[in-house]
N, C-alpha and C positions, 0 to 999 in steps of 0.2 A: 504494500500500500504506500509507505513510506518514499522509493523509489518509482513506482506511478503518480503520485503528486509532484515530484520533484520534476519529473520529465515531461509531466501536461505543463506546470507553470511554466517551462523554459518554452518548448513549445508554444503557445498560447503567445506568451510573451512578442517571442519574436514576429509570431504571426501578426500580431496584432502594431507592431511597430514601435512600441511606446516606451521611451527613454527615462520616463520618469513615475515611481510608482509612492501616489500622496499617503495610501493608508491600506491594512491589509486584514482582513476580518474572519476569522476561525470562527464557523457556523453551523448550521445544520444539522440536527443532531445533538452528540455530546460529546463535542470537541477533547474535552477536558479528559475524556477516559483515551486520549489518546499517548501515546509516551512524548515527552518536550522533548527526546531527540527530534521526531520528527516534523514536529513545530519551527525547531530550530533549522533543519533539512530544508523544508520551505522557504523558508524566511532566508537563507541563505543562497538558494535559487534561484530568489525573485533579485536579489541584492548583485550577485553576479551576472546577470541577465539584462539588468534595468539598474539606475542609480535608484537606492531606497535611503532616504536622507534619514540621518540618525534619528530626528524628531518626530518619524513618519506615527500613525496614528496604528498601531498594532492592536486588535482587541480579541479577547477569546471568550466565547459563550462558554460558562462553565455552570453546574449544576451543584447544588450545597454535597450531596454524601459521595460526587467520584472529586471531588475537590479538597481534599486534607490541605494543613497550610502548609507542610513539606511540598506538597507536588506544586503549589501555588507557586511557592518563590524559583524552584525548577523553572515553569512556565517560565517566569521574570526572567531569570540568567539566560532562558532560548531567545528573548526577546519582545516576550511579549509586554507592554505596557497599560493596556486598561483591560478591564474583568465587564463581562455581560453578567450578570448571577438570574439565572431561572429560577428567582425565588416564588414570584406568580401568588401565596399566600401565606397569611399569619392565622390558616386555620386550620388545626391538623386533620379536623373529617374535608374539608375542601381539599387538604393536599390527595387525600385519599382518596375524592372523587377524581379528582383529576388525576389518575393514576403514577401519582411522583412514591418516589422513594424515601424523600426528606421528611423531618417533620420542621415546625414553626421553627423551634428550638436552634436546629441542624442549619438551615438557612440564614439566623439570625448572627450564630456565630461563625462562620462562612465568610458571613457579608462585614463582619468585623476584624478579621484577617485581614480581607480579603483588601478593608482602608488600610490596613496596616504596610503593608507590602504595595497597594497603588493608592495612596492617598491624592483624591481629588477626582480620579479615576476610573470610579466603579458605578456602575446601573444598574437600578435593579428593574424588573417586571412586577406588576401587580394585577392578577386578571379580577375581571370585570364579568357581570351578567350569567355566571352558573346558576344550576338552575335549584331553586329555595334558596338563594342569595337576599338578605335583604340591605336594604340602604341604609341604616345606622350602624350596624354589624360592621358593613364592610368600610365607611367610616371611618369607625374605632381601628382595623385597622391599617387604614390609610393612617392615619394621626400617629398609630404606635410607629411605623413608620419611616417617618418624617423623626422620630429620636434616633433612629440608628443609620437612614441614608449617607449616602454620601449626595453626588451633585448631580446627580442624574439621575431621571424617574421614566418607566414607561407604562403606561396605562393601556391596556389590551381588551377589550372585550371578547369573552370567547364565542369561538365559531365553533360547534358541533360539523366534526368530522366525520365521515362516511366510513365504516370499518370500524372504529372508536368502540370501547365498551362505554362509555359514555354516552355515544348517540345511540348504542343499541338499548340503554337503560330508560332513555327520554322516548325510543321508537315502542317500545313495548309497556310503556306508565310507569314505568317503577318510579321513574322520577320526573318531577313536572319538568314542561319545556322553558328553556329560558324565557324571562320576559319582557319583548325589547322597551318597555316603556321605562319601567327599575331599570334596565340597563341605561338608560340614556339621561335617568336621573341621577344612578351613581355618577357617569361621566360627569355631567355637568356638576354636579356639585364636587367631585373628586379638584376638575381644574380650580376651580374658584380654590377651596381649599391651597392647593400646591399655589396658586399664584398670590395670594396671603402668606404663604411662606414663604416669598421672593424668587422661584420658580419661574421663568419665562417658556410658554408653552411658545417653542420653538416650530412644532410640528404636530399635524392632530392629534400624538398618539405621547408625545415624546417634550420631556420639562428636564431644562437645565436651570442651573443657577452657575455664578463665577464666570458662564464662560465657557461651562465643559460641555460641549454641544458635540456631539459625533460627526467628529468629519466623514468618516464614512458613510455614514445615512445622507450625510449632507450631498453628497454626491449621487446618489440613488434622487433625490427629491432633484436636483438640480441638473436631472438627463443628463448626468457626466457617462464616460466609459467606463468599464471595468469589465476585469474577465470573471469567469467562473471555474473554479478548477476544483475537479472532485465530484464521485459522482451524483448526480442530480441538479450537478448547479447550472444556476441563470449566469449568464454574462449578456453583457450587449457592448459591442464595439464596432471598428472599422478595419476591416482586415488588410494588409499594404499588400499591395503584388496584383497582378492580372487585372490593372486597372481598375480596382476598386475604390469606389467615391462612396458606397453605400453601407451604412450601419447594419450589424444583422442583430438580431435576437438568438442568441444559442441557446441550447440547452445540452450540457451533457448526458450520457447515458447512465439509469437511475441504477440499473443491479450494480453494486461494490464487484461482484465477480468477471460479468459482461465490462464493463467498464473497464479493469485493467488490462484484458485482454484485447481490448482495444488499444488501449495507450501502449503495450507493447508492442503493438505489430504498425499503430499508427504514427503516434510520438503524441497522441489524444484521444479521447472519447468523445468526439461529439455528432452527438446522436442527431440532431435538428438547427438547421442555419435559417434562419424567416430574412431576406430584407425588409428594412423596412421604411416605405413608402415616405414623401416628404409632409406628407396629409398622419401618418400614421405617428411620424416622431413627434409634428407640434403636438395629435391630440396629450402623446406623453406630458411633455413642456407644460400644457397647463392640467393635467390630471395631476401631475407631480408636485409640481410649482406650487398651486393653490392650497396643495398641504401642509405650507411653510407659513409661518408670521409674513416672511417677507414679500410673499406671493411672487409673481415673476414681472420684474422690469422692466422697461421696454427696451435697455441694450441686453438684458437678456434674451429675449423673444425674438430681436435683429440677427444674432448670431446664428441661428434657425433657418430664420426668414424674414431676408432684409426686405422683402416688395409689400408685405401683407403686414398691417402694423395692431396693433391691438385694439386703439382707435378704429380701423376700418373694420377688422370684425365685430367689435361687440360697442362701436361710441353709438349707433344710431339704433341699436335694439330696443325694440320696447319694453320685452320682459327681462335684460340684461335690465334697462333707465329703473324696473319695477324693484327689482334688487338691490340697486345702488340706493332708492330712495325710500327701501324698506331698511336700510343700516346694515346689510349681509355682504355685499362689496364694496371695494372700492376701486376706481377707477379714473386716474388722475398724473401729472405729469412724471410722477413713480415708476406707474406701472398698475398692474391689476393685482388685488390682495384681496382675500376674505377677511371682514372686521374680526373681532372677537365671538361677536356672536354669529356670524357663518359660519365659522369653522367647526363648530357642532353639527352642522346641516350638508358640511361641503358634501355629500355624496347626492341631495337634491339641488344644486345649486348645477353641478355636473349635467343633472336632468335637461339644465337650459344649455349652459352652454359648449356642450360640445354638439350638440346638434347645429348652434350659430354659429361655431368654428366650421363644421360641414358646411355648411350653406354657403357662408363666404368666400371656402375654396373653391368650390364650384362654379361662381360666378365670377372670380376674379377675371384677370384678362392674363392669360397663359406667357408669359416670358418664351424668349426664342430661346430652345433649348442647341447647344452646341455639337456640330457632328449630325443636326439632322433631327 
């Protein structure tokens, strides 16, 4: 496995042309029961491969019981510099619906390590909306909380998965279904909460304070590139060579077994390449973008698509103007951003306007494409 990552990233790398690598993110799964040699192996593939600046953003999803603080600070000495911790609850029958291993206990002192070893540095998860969840409960604790965090919070609503003994428990009544209305009351009062404790909800899911804001997310919302290496993962970038202008969408291949067998006979797995379209990458641009505080700019959107401006799709809409003048957008010589109170809604706000995105590309007036 260890030399299959090492030979996709190099690979990938080079395919993809990219001289300089901002941040590098151990995902998927449970990174953490991996051995930090082979963290280290990576991280030293991408570094030979690519210039990787010492201050680059290294982060590893780790879980509280395959995470001791021995293996923690290992992690540290391969490289790595900020902790994800899958802590998700401070409820031991919640952890145990939600089929974890930890309990409150295990997670709490994890995540106190875990400052110990990345102070400033560490995230946790807190899920939302299971199902006999209530909104005082989950409250208390969000608040208990907020005494052990470090500077970074993310708030998750859960999604009943298909396979899951969770969803087979909610398909057969054992346990009631989530219910989106409590779910969306914890959210909103959850944010309110974290942003009285100096909290900047950065992202609809995602509250920093100081500063510590995840560059790597920050690049997933800000349609940057990044590869995917490992099997199951997403990348989306540009690939150099055979006159490629076009981003694709990848996806590697999901079997751990199928997968190396491919990267040894290939020098990668990748199972699925999409391009994608210049109608296809804005809808990202603003699907992505609007999930930020900062929403997306107008020299951001130029960088896209310098003929079609943010003003000509959505300045003369009427149910965009309804938006702006219901307090849920804005739109102004910034750029376009969801207020505070959008951002709770962005996924009906989407309702409107990526169909006005559609409409407007369709009626622009087509640029002379080069070559014909």
């Amino acid at each position: 496995m260890q030399k299959c990552l090492v030979t996709e990233a190099q690979t990938l790398l080079r395919l993809s042309g990219v001289q300089r690598v901002e941040s590098v993110f151990f995902g998927g799964g449970t990174p953490s029961l991996a051995s930090p040699h082979t963290v280290a192996a990576a991280l030293e593939a991408v570094a030979q491969t690519a210039h990787l600046p010492a201050d680059s953003e290294v982060t590893l999803e780790a879980n509280p019981t395959s995470a001791p603080v021995s293996r923690l600070a290992e992690f540290g000495a391969a490289g790595v510099n900020r902790l994800s911790i899958g802590l998700q609850s401070l409820d031991d029958t919640e952890l145990q619906l939600l089929g974890r291993t930890h309990s409150a206990s295990d997670a709490l002192r994890t995540l106190a390590e875990a400052r110990c070893l990345f102070p400033g540095r560490v995230s946790v998860d807190l899920m939302l909306g299971l199902p006999a969840q209530q909104v005082g409960p989950w409250l208390g604790q969000l608040q208990e909380l907020l005494h052990h965090c470090d500077d970074h919070l993310s708030l998750y609503q859960l999604s009943l998965e298909r396979g899951t003994a969770l969803f087979a428990q909610v398909q057969q009544g054992a346990l009631p279904a989530p219910d989106p209305e409590l779910a969306a009351e914890m959210y909103e009062r959850g944010r309110a909460v974290l942003r009285e404790a100096g909290f900047r909800q950065y992202e609809v899911s995602n509250f920093a304070r100081n500063g510590a804001l995840s560059t790597h997310n920050w690049t997933y919302w800000q349609c940057g590139q990044y590869l995917g290496i490992g099997p199951g993962a997403h990348g989306r970038f540009m690939p150099q060579g055979a006159g490629g202008h076009t981003r694709e969408a990848r996806i590697q291949t999901l079997e751990p077994d199928n997968w190396m067998k491919e990267v040894m006979r290939f020098g990668h797995g990748t199972r699925k390449r999409v391009p994608l379209g210049r109608l296809e990458l804005l809808e990202e641009v603003l699907a992505l973008g609007l999930r930020t505080d900062v929403g997306i700019t107008h020299q951001h959107w130029e960088q896209f698509e310098p003929q079609l401006t943010l003003w000509d799709v959505f300045g003369a809409n009427k149910e965009v103007q309804e938006l702006l003048q219901r307090g849920l957008l804005q739109l102004n010589h910034r750029g376009l951003r969801c207020s505070w109170e959008g951002l709770a809604v962005l996924d009906s706000l989407l309702l409107i306007l990526l169909p006005q995105l559609q409409e407007a590309w369709q009626q622009r007036i087509p640029s002379p494409v080069l070559g014909g």
